[in-house]
C-alpha positions as CSV (number, residue, x, y, z in Angstrom):
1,X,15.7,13.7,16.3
2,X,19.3,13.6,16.4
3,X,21.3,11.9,18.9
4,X,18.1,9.6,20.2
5,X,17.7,6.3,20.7
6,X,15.1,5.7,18.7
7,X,14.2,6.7,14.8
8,X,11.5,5.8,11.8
9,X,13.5,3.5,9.4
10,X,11.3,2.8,6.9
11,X,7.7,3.6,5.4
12,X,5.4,0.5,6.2
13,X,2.2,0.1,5.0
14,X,-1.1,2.5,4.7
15,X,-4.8,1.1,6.0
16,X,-7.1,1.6,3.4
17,X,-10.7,1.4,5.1
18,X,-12.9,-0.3,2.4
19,X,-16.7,-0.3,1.9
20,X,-16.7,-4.4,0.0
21,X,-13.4,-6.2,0.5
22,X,-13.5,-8.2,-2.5
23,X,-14.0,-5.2,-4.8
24,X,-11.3,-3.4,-3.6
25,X,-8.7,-6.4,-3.6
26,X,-9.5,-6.8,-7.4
27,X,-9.3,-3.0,-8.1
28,X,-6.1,-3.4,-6.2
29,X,-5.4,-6.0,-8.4
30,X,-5.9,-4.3,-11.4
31,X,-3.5,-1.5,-10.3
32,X,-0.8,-4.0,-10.7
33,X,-0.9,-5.1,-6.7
34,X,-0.5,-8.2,-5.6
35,X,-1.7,-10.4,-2.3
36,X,0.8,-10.9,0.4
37,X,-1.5,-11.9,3.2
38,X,-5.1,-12.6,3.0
39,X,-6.8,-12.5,6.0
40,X,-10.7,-12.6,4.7
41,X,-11.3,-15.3,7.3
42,X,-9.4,-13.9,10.8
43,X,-11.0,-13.4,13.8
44,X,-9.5,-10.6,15.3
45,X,-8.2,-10.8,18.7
46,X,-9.7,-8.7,21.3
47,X,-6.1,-5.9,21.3
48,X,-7.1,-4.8,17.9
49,X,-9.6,-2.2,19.4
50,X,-7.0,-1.5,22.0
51,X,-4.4,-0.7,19.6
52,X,-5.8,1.9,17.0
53,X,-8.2,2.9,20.5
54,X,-11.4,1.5,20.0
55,X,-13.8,-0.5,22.2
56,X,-14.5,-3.1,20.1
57,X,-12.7,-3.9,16.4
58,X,-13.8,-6.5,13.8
59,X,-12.7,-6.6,10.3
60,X,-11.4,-8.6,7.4
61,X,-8.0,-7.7,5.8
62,X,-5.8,-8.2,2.8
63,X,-2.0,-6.8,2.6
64,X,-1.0,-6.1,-0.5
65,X,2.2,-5.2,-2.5
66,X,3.9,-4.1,-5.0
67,X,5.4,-6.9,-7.0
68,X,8.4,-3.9,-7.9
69,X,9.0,-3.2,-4.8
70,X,8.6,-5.8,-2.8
71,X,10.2,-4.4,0.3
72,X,8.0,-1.7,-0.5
73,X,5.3,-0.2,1.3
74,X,2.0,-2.0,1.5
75,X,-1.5,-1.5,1.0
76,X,-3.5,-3.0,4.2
77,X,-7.4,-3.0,2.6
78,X,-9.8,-3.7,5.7
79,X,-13.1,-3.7,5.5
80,X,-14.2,-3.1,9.3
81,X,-17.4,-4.8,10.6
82,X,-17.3,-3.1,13.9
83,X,-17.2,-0.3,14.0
84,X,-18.4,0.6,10.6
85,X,-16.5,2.9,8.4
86,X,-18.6,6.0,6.8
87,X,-17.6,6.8,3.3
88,X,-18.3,9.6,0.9
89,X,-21.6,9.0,-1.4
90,X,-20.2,8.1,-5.1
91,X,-23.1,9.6,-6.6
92,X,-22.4,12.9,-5.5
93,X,-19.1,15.7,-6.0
94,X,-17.0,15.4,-2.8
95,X,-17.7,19.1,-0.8
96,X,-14.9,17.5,1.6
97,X,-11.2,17.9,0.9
98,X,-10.2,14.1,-0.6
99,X,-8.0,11.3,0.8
100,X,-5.4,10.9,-1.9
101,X,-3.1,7.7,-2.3
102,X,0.0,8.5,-5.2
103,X,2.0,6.0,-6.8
104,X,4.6,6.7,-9.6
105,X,3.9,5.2,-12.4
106,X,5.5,4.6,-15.8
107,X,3.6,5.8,-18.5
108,X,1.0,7.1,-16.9
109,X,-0.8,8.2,-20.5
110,X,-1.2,4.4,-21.0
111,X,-2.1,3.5,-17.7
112,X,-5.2,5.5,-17.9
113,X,-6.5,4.2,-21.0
114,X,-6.0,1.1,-19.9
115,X,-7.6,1.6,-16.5
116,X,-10.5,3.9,-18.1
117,X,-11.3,1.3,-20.7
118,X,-11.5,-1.3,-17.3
119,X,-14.3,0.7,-16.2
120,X,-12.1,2.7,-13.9
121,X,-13.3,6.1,-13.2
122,X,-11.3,9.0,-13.5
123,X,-11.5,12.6,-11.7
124,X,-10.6,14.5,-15.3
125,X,-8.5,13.1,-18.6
126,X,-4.4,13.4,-17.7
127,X,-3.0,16.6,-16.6
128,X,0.3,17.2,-19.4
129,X,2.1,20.4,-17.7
130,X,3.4,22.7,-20.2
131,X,5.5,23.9,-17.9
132,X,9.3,22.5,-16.9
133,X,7.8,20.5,-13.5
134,X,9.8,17.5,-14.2
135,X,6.7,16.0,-14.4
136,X,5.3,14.1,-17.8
137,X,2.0,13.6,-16.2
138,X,-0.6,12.3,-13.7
139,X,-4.2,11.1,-14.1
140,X,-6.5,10.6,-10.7
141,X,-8.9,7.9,-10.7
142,X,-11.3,6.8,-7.9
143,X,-10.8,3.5,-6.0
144,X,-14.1,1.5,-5.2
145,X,-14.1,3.5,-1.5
146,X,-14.1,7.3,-2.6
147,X,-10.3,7.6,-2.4
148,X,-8.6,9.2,-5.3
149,X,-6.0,7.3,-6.3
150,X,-2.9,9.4,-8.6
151,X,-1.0,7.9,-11.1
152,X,2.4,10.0,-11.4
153,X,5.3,9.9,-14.1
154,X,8.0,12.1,-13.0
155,X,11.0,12.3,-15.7
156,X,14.1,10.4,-15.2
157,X,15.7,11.1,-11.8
158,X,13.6,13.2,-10.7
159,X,12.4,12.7,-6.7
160,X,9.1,15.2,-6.9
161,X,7.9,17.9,-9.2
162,X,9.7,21.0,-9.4
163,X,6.7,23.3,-8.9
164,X,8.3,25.8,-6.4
165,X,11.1,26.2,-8.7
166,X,9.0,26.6,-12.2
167,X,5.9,28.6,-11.1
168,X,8.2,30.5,-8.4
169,X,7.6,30.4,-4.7
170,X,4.8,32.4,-3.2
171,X,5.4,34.6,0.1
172,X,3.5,34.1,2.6
């Protein structure tokens, strides 16, 4: 809003609702995260529920970061103990549109065999556009929770892919 007195500066940190804590720290982990602030062992106070507007919040938490951008956003994993989060069924394809957390990445083709020969799960093998996207690649994996977690290498300088441009804007 121009001319206000008030204005975002700055991109946080994202909650990541988890189904097991410690499995998600070490996937976390294996992304290349690190721990800023364990908080396993908290008692939350009583204004958590207030806050995000719940009756009644318990959890356990770990914020996490980058250690290449440390002023970075972070990753909050919580596991909540009350209320209980739902989460999709691994077993089965998601008939739900996903939640979707993208980092860049450099070299994304090595990433994912790395992370595949981890164990890691991924959604197909890494997408290589033929077309001038300014993108080299991206590979979606799933963290231990359902969400689909994209690993994107975007060529030098480049901010996003260049979609709109390459494939030509649609009319709506």
């Amino acid at each position: 809003m121009s001319g206000a007195d008030w204005g975002l500066t700055r991109f946080y940190h994202t909650v990541v609702n988890c189904r097991d804590l410690d499995e998600s720290v070490a996937f976390y982990r294996l992304l290349g995260f690190d721990i800023l602030n364990d908080r396993r062992n908290v008692d939350w106070p009583d204004f958590v529920a207030g806050i995000f507007g719940l009756n009644r919040a318990k959890g356990r938490g770990v914020l996490m970061v980058l250690p290449a951008d440390p002023d970075g956003p972070m990753i909050d994993l919580i596991q909540w103990l009350e209320p209980a989060a739902v989460f999709p069924d691994p077993g089965k394809t998601p008939q739900t549109v996903p939640r979707i957390i993208a980092f860049r990445t450099r070299n994304v083709h090595q990433a994912y065999e790395a992370l595949q020969a981890a164990g890691v799960v991924f959604t197909q093998l890494p997408y290589r556009p033929s077309e001038p996207l300014g993108l080299i690649g991206t590979a979606c994996c799933y963290d231990p929770n359902g969400n689909i977690i994209e690993l994107i290498e975007l060529e030098a300088g480049v901010r996003h892919s260049r979609a709109n441009e390459a494939l030509g804007e649609r009319a709506t």
